[in-house]
N, C-alpha and C positions, 0 to 999 in steps of 0.2 A: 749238757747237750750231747756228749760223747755217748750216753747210752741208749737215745732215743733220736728218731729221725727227726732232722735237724730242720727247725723251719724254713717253708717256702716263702721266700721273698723277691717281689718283684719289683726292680728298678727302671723305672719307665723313663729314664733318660740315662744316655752314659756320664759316668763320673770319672774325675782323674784317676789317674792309674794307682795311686796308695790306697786310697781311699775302695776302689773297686777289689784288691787284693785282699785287705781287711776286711770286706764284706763277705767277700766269697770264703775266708778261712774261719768264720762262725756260721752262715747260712748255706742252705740251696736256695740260689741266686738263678734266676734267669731274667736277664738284661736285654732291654730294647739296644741291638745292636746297630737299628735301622737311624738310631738317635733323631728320630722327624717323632713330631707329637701322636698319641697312639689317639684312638678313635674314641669317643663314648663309650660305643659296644664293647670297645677291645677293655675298655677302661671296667664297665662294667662286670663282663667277663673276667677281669681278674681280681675284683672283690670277692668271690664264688670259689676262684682256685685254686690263690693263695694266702698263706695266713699273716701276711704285713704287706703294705703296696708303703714303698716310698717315691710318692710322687714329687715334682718340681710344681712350682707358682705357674708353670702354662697347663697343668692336669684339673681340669675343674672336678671335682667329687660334689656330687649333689646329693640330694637326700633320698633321690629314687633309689640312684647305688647303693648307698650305707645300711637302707631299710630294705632293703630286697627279702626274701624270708631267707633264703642258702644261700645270705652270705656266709663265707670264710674267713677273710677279715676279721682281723681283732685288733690290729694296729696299727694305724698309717703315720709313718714316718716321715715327715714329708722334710724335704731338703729347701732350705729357705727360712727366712725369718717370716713372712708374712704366711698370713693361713686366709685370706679371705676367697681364696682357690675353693676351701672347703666347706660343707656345711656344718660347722661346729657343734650348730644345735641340735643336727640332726645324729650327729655321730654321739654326743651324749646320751641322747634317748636311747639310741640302740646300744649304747657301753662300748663303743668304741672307740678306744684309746685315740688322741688324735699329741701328736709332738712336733716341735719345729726347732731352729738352728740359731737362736739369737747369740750375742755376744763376740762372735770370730771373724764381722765381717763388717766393724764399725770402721777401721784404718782403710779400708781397701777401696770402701764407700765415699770415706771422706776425700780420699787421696783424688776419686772419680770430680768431685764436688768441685774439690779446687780448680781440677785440668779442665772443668767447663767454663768455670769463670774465668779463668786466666786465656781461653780459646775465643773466650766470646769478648774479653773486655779488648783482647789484641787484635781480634778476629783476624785469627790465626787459622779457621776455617775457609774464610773467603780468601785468605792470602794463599792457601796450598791449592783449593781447583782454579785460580790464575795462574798458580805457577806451573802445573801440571796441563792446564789447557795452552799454555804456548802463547799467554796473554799478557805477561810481566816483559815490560819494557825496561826496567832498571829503576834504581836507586831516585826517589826524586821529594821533596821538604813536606810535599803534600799528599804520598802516597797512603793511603789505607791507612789514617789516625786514629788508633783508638783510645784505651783508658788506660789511666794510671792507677794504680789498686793506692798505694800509699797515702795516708790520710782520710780514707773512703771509708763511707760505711757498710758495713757487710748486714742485713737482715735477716735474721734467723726465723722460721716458723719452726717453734722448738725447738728447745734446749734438750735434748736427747742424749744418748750417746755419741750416734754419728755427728748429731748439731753440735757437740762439744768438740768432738776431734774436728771439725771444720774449721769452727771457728779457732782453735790452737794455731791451726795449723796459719790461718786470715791473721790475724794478731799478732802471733810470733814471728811468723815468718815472711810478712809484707806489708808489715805494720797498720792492719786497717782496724776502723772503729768495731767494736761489736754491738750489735743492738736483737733484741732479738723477744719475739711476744711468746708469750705460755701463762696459761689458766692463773698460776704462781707463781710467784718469784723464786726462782730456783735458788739452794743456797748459798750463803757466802762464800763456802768454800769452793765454790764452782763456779759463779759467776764473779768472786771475786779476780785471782787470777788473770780474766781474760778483761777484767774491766767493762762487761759488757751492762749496757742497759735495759732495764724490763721496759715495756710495754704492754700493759693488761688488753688491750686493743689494737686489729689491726690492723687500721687504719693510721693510728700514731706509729706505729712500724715501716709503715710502707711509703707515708710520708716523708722519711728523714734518710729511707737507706739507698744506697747506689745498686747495690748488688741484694736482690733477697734470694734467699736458698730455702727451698722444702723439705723440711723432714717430720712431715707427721705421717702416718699410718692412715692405709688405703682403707674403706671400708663405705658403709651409705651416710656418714654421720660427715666423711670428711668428700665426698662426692664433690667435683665443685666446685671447691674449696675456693681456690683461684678463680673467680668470676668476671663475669664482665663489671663490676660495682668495683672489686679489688684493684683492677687494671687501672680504673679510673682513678686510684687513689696513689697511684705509684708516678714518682718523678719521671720527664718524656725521655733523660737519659740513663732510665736503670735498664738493668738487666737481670730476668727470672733466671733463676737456674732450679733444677728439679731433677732429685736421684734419688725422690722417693715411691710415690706410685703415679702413673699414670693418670688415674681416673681425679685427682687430687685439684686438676687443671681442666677447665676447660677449654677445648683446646680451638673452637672457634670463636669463643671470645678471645684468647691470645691471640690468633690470626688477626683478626679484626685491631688489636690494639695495637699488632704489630704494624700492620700495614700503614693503618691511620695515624701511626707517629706517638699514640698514646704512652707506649713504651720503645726503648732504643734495641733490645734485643731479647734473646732468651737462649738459654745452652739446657737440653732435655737429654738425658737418659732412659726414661721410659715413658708409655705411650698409652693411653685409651686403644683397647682392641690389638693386643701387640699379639704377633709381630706384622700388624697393619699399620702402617704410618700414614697421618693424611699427606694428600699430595699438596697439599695448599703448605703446611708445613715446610716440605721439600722443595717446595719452590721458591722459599723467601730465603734471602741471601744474608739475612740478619741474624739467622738459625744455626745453632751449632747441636747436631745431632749423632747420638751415640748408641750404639746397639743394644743398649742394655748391659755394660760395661760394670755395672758398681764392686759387684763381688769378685769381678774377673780377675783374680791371681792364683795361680797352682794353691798358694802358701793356703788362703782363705777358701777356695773351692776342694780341699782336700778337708781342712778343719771344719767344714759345712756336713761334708761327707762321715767323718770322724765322731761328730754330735749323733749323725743319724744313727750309726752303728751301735752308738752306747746308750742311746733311749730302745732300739729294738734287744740288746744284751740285756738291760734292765729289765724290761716288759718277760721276757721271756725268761728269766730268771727267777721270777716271783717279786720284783723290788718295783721302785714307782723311778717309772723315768724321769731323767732330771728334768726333763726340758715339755713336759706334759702340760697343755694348754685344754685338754676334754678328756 
């Protein structure tokens, strides 16, 4: 790269400070300093201007963009594990490289997983705006009872990566059951360990677990997912937890089963339409709600950043990025 002008690339959100420093010491970098989400147009405009866009999971790329005739674009980098921001099939047809961030950001996800269930089964949410609104009266046998995790079962919607550092974490570390549904029975060496039990169905999942967590992949296939049918089939004191995608739940039948008692609570990290929360959501005091929290550590939002540098060094080197999904 030292003999010729060095690729323009455009970061449409700021990233931590290592991570921005290695970018800018292989590219011409120019960064959304304003760090609020940039516009279609702007978005559009800078398929045309520069020759890699690494966008976050809130940059939708559509296919209008990707297909334009003067695009410039050759490779979007995009910072995150999910890509359904993009239109993959679109960015194929036109040969546009499209790469993402998996494997750096399962512990920091999982670690999110637990603090929701452990928030919500203490409800340790409703105990801090008491305490903060000037409402806590003191110590008494019946205040704010909630769950004991120990002996409990925890229900996995897939056994993943993160589903596995979860459930390690559920198992080893507060001794609860593992149960947990996927297409296959994952292998021994993986579901042995945690002790956990398949469920080819799940409905047999949702029946027997205290606590279920989501970890499948957002897209139109898992749209949903969580239904008003699901809710029905879940014990009245579980509690969902979800710090996979948003769109996965729907989130007025959760309302609805929340209210009606169908279920006892739910702890969400992310959201349909973010960063829009419903207000129906936000008003129920059985909700433990978190900004979008899963990847959130220097360690893991630096190694996010670190991925994206080494699939645009790839690409632009002549080699096949590692981490290339179109």
């Amino acid at each position: 790269m030292s003999s010729s002008p060095r690729p323009r690339v455009l970061a449409t959100r700021r990233w931590p400070d290592a991570a921005e420093q290695r970018l800018d010491a292989h590219f011409d970098v120019v960064r959304n300093d304003s760090d609020v989400p940039l516009s279609r147009a702007d978005l559009a405009q800078a398929m045309r201007e520069f020759d890699a866009l690494a966008p976050t999971i809130t940059d939708r790329i559509d296919a209008e963009m990707i297909e334009q005739p003067d695009r410039r674009v050759q490779i979007i980098g995009s910072f995150g594990v999910g890509f359904e921001h993009i239109d993959v099939a679109a960015a194929k047809r036109a040969g546009v490289v499209v790469t993402n961030t998996p494997g750096v950001l399962t512990d920091a996800t999982a670690d999110i997983a637990l603090t929701l269930l452990l928030m919500a089964a203490r409800r340790a949410g409703e105990g801090e705006r008491e305490l903060r609104a000037g409402k806590w009266t003191g110590w008494r046998p019946t205040h704010m009872l909630g769950q004991a995790l120990k002996g409990k079962t925890l229900g996995l919607v897939a056994l993943g990566r993160i589903g596995q550092a979860t459930a390690e974490r559920a198992h080893h570390g507060f001794g609860m059951k593992i149960a947990y549904y996927a297409r296959r029975e994952a292998p021994a060496e993986v579901a042995g360990p945690l002790d956990a039990t398949w469920y080819p169905d799940l409905a047999g999942l949702l029946a027997v677990s205290d606590f279920v967590s989501l970890h499948i992949p957002g897209g139109a296939e898992t749209r949903h997912f969580m239904n008003a049918a699901a809710f029905d089939q879940m014990q009245s004191h579980a509690i969902l937890i979800n710090t996979a995608r948003g769109d996965v739940v729907d989130e007025a039948a959760l309302v609805a089963a929340l209210r009606e008692g169908k279920i006892a609570g739910a702890a969400l990290d992310v959201y349909q339409g973010e960063p829009n929360v419903s207000p129906d959501l936000i008003a129920l005091d059985n909700v433990v709600l978190l900004p979008h929290l899963g990847s959130a550590t220097t360690e893991t939002r630096n190694a996010m950043g670190f991925k994206v540098i080494d699939n645009l060094i790839a690409w632009f080197g002549g080699e096949t990025p590692p981490n290339r999904i179109a």
